[in-house]
Backbone as JSON, one array per atom type, in Angstrom:
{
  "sequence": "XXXXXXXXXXXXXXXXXXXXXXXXXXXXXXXXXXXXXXXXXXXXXXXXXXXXX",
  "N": [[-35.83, 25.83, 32.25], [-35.09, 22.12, 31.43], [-33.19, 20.24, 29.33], [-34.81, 18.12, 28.91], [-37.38, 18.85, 29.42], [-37.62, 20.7, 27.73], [-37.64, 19.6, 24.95], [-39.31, 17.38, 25.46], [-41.38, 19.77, 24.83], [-41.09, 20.31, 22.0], [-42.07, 18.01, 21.12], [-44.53, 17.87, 21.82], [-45.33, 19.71, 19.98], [-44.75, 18.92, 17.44], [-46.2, 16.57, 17.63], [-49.21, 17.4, 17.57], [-48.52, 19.11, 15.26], [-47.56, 17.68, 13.21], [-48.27, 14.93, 13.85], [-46.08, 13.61, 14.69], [-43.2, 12.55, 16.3], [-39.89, 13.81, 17.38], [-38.07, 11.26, 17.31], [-39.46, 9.93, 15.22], [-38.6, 11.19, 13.19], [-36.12, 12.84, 10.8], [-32.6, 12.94, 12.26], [-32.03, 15.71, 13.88], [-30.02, 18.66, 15.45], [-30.65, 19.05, 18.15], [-29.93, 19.42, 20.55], [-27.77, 21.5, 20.63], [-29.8, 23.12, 19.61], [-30.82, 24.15, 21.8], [-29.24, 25.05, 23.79], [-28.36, 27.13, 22.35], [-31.09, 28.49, 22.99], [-32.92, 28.52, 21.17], [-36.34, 28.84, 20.71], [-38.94, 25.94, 21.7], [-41.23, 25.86, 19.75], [-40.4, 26.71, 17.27], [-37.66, 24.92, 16.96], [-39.54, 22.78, 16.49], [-40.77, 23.54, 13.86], [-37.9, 23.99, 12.33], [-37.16, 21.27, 12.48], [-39.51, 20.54, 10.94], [-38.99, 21.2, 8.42], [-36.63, 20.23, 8.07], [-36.92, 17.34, 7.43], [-38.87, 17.8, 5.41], [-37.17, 18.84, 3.24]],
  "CA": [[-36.37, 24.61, 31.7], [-34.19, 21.26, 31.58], [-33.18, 19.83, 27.91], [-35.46, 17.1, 28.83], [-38.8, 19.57, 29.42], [-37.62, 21.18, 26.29], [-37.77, 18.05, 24.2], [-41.46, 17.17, 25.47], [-42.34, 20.69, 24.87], [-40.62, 19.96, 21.16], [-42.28, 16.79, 20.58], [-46.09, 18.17, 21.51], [-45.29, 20.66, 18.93], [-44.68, 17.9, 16.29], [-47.78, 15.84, 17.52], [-49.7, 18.88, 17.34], [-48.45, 19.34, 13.36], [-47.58, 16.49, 11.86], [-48.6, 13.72, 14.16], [-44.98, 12.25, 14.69], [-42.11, 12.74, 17.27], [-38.47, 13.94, 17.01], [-37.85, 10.29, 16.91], [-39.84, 9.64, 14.04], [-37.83, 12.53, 12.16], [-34.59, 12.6, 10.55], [-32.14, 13.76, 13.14], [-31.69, 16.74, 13.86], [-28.87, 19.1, 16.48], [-31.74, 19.55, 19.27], [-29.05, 19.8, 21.89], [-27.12, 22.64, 20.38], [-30.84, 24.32, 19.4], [-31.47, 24.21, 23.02], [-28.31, 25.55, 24.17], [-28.58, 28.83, 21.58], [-31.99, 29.42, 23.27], [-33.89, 28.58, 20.48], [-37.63, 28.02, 21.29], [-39.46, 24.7, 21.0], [-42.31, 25.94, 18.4], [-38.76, 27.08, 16.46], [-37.05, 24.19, 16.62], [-40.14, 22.38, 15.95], [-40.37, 24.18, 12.49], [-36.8, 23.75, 11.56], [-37.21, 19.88, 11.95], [-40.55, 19.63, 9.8], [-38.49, 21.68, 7.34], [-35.24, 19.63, 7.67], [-37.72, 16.28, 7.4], [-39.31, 17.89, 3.91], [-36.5, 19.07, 2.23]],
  "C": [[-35.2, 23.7, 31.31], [-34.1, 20.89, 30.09], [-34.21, 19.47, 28.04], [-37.02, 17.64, 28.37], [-38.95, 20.53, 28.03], [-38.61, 20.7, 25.43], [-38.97, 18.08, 24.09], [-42.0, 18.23, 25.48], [-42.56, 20.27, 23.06], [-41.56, 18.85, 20.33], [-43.68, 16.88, 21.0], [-46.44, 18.6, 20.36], [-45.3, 20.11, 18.01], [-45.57, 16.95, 16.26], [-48.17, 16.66, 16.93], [-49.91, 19.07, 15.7], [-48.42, 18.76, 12.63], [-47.49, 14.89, 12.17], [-47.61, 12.7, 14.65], [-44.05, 13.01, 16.13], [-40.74, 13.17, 16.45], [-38.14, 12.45, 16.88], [-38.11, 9.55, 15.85], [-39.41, 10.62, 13.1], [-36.59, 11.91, 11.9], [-33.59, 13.12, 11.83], [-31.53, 14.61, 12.97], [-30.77, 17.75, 15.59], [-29.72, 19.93, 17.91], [-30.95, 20.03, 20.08], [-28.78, 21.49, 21.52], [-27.93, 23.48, 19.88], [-31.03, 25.13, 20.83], [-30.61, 24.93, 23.66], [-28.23, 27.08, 23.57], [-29.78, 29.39, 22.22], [-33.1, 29.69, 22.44], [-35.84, 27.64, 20.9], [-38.04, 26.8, 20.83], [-40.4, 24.68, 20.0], [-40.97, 26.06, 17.19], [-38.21, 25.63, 16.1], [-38.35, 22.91, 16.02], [-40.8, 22.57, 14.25], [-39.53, 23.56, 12.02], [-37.01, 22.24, 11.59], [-38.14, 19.34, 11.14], [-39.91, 20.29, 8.83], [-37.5, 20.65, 6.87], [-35.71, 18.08, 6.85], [-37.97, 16.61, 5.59], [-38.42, 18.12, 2.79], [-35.52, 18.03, 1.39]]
}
């Protein structure tokens, strides 16, 4: 899977929960999630976390 197909797996996952996009988030090190292999429900987590805290 390409960053890109990541991403829009990433950014269903954040419709899905809390209605918004990685763009509508604070930013967060997607690249270098994606590169460790971390899944998109995962990294979708860590950014509604990074967002609330």
């Amino acid at each position: 899977m390409s960053f890109e197909q990541w991403m829009s797996d990433v950014d269903r996952k954040l419709g899905f929960a809390v209605g918004l996009s990685s763009e509508d988030l604070p930013d967060c090190c997607y690249r270098d999630w994606y590169k460790d292999g971390v899944s998109a429900a995962t990294a979708a987590r860590r950014a509604i976390r990074r967002a609330v805290a």
